[in-house]
C-alpha positions as CSV (number, residue, x, y, z in Angstrom):
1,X,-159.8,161.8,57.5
2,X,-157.7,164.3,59.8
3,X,-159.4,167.1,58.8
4,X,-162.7,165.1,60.3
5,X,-161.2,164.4,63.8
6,X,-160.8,168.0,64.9
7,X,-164.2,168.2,64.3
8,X,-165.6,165.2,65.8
9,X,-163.7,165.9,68.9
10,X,-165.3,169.8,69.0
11,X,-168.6,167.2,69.0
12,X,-167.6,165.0,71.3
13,X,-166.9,168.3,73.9
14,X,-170.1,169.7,73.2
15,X,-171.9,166.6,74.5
16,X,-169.6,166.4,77.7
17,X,-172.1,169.0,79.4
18,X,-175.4,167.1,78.6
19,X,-173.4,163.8,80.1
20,X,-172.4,165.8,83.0
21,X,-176.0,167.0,83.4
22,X,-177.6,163.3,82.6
23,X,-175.0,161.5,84.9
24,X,-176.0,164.1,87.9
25,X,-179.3,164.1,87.5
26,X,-180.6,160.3,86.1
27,X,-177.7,157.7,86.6
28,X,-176.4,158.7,90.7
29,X,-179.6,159.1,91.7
30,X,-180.8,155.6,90.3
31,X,-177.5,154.6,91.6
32,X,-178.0,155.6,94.6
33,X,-181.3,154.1,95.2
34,X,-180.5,151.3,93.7
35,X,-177.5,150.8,96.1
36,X,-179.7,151.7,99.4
37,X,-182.2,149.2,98.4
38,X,-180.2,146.6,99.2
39,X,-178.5,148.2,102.1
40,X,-180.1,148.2,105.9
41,X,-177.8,149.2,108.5
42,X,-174.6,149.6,105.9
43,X,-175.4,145.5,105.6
44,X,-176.7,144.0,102.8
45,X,-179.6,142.8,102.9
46,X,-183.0,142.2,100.7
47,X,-184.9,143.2,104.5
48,X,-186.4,146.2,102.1
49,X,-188.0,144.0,99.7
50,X,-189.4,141.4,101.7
51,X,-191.0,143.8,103.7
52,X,-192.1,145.3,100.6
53,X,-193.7,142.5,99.3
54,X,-194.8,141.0,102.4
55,X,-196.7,144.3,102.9
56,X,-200.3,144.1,101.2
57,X,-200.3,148.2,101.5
58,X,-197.0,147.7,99.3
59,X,-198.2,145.5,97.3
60,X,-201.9,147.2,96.4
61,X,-200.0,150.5,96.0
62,X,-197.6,149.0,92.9
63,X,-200.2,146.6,91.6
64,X,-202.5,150.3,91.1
65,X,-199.2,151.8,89.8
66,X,-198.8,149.0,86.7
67,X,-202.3,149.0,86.0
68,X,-202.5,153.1,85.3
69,X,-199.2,152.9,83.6
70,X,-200.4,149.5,81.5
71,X,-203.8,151.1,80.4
72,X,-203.0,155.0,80.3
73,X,-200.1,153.7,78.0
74,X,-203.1,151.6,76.2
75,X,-205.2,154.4,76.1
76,X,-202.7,156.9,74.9
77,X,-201.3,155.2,72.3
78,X,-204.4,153.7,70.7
79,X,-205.2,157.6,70.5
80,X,-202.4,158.8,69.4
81,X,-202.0,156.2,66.3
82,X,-205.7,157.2,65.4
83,X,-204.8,160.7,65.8
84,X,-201.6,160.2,63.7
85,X,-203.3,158.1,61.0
86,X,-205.5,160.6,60.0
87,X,-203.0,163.5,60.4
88,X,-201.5,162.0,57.3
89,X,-204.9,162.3,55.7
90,X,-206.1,165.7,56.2
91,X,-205.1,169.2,55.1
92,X,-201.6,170.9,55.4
93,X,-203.1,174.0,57.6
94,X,-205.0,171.6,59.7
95,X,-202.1,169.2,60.2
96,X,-199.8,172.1,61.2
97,X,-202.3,172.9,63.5
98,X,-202.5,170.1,65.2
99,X,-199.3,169.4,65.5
100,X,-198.0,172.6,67.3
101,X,-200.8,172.3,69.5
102,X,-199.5,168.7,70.1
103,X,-195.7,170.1,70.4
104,X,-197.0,172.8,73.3
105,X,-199.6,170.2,75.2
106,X,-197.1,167.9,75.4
107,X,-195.1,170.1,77.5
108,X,-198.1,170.8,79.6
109,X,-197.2,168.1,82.3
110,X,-196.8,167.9,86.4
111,X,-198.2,170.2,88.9
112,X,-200.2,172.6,85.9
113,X,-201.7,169.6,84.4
114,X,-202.1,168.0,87.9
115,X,-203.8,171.6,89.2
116,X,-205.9,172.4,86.5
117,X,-207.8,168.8,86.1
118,X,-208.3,169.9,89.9
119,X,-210.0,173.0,89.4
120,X,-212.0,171.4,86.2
121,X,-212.8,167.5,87.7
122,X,-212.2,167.8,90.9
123,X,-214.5,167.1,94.2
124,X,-215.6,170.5,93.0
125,X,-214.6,171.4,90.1
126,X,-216.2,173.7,87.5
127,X,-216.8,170.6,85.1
128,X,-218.1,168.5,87.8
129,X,-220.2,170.9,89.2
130,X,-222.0,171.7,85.9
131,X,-222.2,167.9,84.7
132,X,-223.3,167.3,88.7
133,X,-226.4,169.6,88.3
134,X,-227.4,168.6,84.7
135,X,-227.0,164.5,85.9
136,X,-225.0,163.9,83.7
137,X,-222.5,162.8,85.9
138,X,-222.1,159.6,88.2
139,X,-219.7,158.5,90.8
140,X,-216.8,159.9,88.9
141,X,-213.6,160.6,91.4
142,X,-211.0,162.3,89.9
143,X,-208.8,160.7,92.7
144,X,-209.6,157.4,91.9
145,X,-207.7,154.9,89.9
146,X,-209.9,155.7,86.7
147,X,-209.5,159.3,87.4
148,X,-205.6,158.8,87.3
149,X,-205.7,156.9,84.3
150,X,-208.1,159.8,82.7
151,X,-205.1,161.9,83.8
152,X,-202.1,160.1,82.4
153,X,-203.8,159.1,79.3
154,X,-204.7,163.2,78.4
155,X,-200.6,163.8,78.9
156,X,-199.3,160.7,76.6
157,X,-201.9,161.3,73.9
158,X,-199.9,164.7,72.6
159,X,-196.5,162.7,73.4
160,X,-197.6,159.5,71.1
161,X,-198.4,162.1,68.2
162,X,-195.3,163.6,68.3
163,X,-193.6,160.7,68.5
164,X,-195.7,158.4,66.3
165,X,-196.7,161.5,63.2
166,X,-193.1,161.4,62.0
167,X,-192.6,157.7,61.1
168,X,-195.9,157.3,59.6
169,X,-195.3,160.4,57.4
170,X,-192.8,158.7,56.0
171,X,-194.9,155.7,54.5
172,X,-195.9,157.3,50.9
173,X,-199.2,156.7,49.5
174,X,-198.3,155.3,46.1
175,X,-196.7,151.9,48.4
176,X,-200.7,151.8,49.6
177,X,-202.1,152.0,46.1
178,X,-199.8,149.7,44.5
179,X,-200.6,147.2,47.1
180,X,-204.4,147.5,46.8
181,X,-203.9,147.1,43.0
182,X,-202.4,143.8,43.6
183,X,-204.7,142.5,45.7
184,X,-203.0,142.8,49.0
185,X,-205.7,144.2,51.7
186,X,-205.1,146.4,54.6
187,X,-204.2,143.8,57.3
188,X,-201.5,142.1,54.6
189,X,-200.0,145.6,53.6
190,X,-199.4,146.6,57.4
191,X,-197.9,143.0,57.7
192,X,-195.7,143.4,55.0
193,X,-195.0,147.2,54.2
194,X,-195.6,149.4,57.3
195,X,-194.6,147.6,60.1
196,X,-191.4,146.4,58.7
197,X,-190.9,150.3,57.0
198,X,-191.7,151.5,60.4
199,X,-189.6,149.1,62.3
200,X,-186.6,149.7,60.3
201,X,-186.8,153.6,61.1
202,X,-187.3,153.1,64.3
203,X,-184.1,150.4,65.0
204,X,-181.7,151.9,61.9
205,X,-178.7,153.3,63.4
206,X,-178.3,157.4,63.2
């Protein structure tokens, strides 16, 4: 047990400059905000969020803002658990593949991922042009709420396979085939075998 401590507290010190770095840069910020939100003329006061809410600019603008998140998210997901699924399926060379390409677009986010659907979709971009001239293309606005949602849902898809590849990975075939041999179909062994496998990897404690 004493020869553990020493140890433990080298751990603890190497995690003091990721908590430095996390309290600067998420926690006093939200702090902060947080704090000045209720603040008007060092009173408090909740003048900010009445006139939020009472504002239908305000109120259009984070009413758009839940519906990309709610339906990118959706989007992404149902994508990325199709994607995943069949990962588990396929060849070795293939899955490896895929899955660095996933690992490096998932880091493709921001102002590159913002500029280049710009230059591709975009009033006139490269895409648009061509599908423009062939017909093929409508009243699409990449500045649009669908346009944003096309956006967000292209960044989470590479996110929800790297996130979502590793648990299922861990669901082994033989628990599928002993199931279908005792009757149990494919709705009753995601009931009762992968969604509670799943859920316990996902809540155990590390």
């Amino acid at each position: 047990m004493n020869t553990k401590s020493p140890v433990k507290g080298w751990a603890l010190l190497c995690l003091l400059p990721f908590a430095l770095f996390f309290t600067v840069f998420q926690l006093a910020p939200l702090a902060w905000v947080a704090l000045h939100s209720v603040q008007v003329d060092d009173a408090w006061s909740l003048a900010n969020f009445t006139r939020a809410f009472g504002s239908k600019f305000y109120r259009q603008a984070m009413q758009f803002s839940l519906e990309i998140s709610l339906w990118s998210s959706l989007l992404g997901l149902a994508i990325a658990l199709i994607g995943s699924v069949s990962l588990a399926r396929v060849d070795s060379r293939l899955r490896r593949f895929v899955t660095a390409f996933a690992d490096m677009t998932s880091d493709f986010a921001g102002v590159p991922l913002a500029f280049a659907f710009i230059i591709l979709l975009g009033f006139n971009g490269a895409i648009t042009l061509v599908l423009k001239q062939s017909g093929l293309l409508g009243d699409f606005n990449l500045y649009s709420k669908s346009g944003l949602i096309l956006v967000y849902t292209y960044f989470q898809i590479p996110l929800g396979v790297m996130l979502l590849y590793p648990a299922l990975d861990g669901l082994r075939a033989d628990w599928r085939e002993a199931a279908a041999l005792l009757g149990a179909s494919t709705w009753r062994y995601w009931w009762h075998i992968g969604l509670p496998v799943l859920a316990r990897h996902c809540w155990a404690p590390s």
